[in-house]
MIDOSE-1310 file (N, C-alpha, C; in nm, 2 decimals, decimal comma, always signed):
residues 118
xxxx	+7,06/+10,75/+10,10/+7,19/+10,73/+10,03/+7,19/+10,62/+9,93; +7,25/+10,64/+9,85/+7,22/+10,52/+9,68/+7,33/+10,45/+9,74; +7,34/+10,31/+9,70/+7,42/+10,22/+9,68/+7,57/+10,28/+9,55; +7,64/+10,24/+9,62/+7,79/+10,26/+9,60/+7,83/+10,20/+9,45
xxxx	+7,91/+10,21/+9,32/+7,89/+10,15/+9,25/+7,99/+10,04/+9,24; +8,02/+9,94/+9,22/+8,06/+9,84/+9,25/+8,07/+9,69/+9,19; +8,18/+9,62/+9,17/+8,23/+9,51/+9,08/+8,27/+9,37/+9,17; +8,25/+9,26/+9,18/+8,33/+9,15/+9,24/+8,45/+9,15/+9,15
xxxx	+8,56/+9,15/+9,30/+8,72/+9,19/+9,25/+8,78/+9,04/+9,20; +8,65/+8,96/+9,19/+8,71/+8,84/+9,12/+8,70/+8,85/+8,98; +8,59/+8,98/+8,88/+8,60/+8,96/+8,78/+8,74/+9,11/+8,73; +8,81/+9,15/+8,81/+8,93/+9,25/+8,80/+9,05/+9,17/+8,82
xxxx	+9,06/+9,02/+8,77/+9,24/+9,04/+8,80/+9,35/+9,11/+8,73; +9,49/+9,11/+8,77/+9,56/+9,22/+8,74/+9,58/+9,22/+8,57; +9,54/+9,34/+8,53/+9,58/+9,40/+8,39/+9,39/+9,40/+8,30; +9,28/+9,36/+8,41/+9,19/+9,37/+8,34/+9,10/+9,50/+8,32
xxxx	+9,03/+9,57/+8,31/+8,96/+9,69/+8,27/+8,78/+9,61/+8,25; +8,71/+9,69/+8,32/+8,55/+9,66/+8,29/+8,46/+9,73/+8,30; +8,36/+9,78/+8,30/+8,29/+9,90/+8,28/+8,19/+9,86/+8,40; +8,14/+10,00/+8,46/+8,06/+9,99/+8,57/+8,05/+10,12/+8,55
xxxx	+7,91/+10,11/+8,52/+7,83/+10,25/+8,48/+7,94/+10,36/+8,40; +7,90/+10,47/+8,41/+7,99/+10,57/+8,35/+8,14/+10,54/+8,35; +8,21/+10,46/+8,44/+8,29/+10,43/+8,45/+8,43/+10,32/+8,39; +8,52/+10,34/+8,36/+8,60/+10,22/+8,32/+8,69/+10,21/+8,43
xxxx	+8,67/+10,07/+8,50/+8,78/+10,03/+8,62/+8,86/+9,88/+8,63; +8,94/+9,90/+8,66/+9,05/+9,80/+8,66/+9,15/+9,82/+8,73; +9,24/+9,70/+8,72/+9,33/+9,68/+8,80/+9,52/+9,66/+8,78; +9,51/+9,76/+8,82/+9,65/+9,82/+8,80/+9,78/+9,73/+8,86
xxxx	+9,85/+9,66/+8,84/+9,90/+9,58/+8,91/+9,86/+9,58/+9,10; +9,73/+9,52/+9,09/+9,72/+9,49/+9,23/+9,62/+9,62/+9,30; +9,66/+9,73/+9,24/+9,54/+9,86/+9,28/+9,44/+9,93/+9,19; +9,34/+9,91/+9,23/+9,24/+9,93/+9,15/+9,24/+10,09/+9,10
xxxx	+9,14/+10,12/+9,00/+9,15/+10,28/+8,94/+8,99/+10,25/+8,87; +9,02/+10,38/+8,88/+8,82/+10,46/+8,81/+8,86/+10,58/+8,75; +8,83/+10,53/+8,60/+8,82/+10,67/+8,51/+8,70/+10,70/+8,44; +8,67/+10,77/+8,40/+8,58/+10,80/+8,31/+8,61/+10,69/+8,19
xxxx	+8,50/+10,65/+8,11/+8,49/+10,58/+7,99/+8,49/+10,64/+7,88; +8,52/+10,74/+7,82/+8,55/+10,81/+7,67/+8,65/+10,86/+7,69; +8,74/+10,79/+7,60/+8,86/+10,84/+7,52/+8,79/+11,03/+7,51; +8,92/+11,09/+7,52/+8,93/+11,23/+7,52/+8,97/+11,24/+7,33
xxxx	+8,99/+11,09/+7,28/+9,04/+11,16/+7,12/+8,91/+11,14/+7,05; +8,88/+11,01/+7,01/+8,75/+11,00/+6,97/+8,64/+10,93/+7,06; +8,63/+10,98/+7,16/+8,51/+10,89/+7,25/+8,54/+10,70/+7,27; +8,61/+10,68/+7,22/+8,63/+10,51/+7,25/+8,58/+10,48/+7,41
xxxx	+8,57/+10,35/+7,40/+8,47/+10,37/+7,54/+8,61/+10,24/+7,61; +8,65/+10,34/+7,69/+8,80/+10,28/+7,77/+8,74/+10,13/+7,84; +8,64/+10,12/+7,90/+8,64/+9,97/+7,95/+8,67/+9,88/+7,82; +8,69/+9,93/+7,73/+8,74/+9,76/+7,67/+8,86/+9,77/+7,66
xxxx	+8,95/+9,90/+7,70/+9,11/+9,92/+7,72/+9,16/+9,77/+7,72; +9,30/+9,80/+7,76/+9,37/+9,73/+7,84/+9,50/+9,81/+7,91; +9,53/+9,71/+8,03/+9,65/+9,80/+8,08/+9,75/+9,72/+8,07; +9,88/+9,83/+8,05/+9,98/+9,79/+7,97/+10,06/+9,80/+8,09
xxxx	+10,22/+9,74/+8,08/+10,35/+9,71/+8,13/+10,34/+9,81/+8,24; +10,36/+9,98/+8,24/+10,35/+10,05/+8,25/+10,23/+10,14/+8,38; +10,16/+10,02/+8,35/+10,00/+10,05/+8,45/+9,92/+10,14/+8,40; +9,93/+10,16/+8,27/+9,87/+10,29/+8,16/+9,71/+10,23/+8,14
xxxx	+9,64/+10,28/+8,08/+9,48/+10,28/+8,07/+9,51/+10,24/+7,87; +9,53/+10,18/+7,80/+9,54/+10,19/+7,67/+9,38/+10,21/+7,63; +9,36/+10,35/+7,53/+9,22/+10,30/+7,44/+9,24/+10,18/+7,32; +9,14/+10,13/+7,32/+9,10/+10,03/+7,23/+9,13/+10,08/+7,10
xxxx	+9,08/+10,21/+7,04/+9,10/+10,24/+6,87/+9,22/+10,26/+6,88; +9,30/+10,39/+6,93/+9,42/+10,44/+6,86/+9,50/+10,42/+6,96; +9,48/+10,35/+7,03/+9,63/+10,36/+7,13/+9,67/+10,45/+7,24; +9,55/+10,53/+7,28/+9,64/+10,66/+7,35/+9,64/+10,60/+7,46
xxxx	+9,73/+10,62/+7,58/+9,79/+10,59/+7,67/+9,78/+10,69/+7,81; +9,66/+10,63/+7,92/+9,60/+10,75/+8,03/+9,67/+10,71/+8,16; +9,74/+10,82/+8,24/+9,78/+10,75/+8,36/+9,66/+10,73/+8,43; +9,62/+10,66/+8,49/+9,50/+10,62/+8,56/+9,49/+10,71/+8,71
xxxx	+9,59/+10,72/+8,78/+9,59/+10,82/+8,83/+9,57/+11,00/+8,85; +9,61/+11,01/+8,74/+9,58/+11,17/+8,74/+9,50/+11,18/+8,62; +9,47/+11,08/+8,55/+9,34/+11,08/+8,42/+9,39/+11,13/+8,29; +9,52/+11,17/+8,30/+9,62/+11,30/+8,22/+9,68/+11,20/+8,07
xxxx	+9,64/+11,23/+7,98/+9,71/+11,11/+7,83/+9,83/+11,14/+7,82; +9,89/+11,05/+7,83/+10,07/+11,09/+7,88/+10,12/+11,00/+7,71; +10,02/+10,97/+7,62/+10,13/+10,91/+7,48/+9,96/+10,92/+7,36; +10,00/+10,95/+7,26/+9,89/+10,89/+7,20/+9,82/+11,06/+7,11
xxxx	+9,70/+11,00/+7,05/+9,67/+10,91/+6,96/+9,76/+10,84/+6,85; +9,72/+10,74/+6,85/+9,84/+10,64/+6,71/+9,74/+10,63/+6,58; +9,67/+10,73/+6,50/+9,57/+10,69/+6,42/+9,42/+10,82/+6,44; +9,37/+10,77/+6,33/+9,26/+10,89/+6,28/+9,17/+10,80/+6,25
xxxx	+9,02/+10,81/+6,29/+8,91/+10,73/+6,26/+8,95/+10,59/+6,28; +8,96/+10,52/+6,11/+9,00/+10,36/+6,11/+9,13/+10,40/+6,06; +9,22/+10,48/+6,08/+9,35/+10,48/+6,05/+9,42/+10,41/+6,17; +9,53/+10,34/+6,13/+9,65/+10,34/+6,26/+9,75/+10,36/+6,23
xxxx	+9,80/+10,47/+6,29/+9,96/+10,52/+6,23/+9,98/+10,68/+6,27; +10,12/+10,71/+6,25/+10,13/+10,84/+6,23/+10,03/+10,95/+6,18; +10,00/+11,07/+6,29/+9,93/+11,19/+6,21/+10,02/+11,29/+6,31; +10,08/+11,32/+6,25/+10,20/+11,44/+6,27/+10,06/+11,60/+6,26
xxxx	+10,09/+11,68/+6,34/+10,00/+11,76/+6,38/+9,88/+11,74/+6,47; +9,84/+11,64/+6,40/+9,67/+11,60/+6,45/+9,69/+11,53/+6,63; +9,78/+11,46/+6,65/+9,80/+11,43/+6,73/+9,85/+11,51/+6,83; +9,94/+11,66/+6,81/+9,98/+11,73/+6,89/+9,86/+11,78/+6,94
xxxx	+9,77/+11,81/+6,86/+9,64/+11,91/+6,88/+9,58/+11,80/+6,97; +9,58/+11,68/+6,96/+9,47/+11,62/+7,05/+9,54/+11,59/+7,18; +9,68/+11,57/+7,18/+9,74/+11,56/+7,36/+9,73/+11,70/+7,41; +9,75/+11,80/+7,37/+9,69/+11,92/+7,40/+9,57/+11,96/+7,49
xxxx	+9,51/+11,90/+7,40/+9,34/+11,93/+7,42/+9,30/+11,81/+7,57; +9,38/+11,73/+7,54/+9,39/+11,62/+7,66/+9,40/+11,65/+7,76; +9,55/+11,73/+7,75/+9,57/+11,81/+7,89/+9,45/+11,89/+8,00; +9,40/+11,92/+7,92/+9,34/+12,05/+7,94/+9,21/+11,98/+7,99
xxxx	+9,15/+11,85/+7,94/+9,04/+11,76/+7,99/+9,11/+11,67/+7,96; +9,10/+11,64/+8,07/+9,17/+11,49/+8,14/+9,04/+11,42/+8,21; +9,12/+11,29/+8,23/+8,93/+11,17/+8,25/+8,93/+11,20/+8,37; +8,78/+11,19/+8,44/+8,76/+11,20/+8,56/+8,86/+11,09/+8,63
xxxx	+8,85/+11,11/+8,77/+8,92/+10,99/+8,81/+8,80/+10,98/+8,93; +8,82/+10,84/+9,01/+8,77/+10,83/+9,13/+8,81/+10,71/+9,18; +8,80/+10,73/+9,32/+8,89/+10,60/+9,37/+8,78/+10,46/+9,38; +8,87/+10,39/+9,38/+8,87/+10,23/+9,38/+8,89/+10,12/+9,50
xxxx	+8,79/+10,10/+9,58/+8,88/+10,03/+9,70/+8,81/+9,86/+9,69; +8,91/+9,80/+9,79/+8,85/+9,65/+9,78/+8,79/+9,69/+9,90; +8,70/+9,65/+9,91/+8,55/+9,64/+10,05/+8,52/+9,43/+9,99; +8,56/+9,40/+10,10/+8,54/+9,24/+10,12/+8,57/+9,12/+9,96
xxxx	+8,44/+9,09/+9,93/+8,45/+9,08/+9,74/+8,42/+9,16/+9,66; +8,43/+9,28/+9,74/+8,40/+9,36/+9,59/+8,49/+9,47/+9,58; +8,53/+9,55/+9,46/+8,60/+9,70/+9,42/+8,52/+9,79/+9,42; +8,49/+9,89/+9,52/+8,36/+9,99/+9,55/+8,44/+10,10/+9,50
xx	+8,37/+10,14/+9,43/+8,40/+10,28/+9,39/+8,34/+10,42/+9,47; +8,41/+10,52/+9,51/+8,35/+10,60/+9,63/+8,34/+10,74/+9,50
């Protein structure tokens, strides 16, 4: 059996996001989460997110907005390539396509100092 993949939950305090392998995880006010690391709009690689008010996953480029829970983009994209801003159409087509692939998820537990991911 491989070793579990795994972070010291000292470098997760609340509202931070960090990457652990394929993974982007952080800490949601107080409970941890594991999603997949590419944005569903343009691949943005979510551990450098942040989490917002909300306990949302923000991507780094455009803003889109992932419940961390069900992996599902519940607001977003804000912007095209290096654009940021309104794209009326383009964005309907990409929460769409969201739906339909949504980020992996996997749970997150505290095991002593560390957040293991199962």
């Amino acid at each position: 059996m491989t070793e579990p993949d795994r972070i010291p939950a000292a470098d997760l305090p609340p509202g931070a996001v960090h990457r652990v392998g394929d993974w982007a995880v952080g800490n949601r006010v107080g409970r941890y989460f594991a999603v997949s690391r590419r944005c569903r709009h343009q691949l943005a690689d979510l551990s450098e997110g942040t989490v917002d008010a909300d306990g949302c996953l923000v991507c780094p480029w455009h803003q889109s907005r992932y419940d961390v829970r069900t992996g599902e983009m519940v607001e977003g994209p804000h912007g095209f390539l290096g654009y940021h801003g309104p794209t009326p159409g383009y964005t309907q087509f990409v929460r769409a396509y969201a739906r339909i692939l949504r980020l992996r998820v996997r749970r997150a537990l505290r095991r002593g100092d560390d957040v293991v991911l199962e």
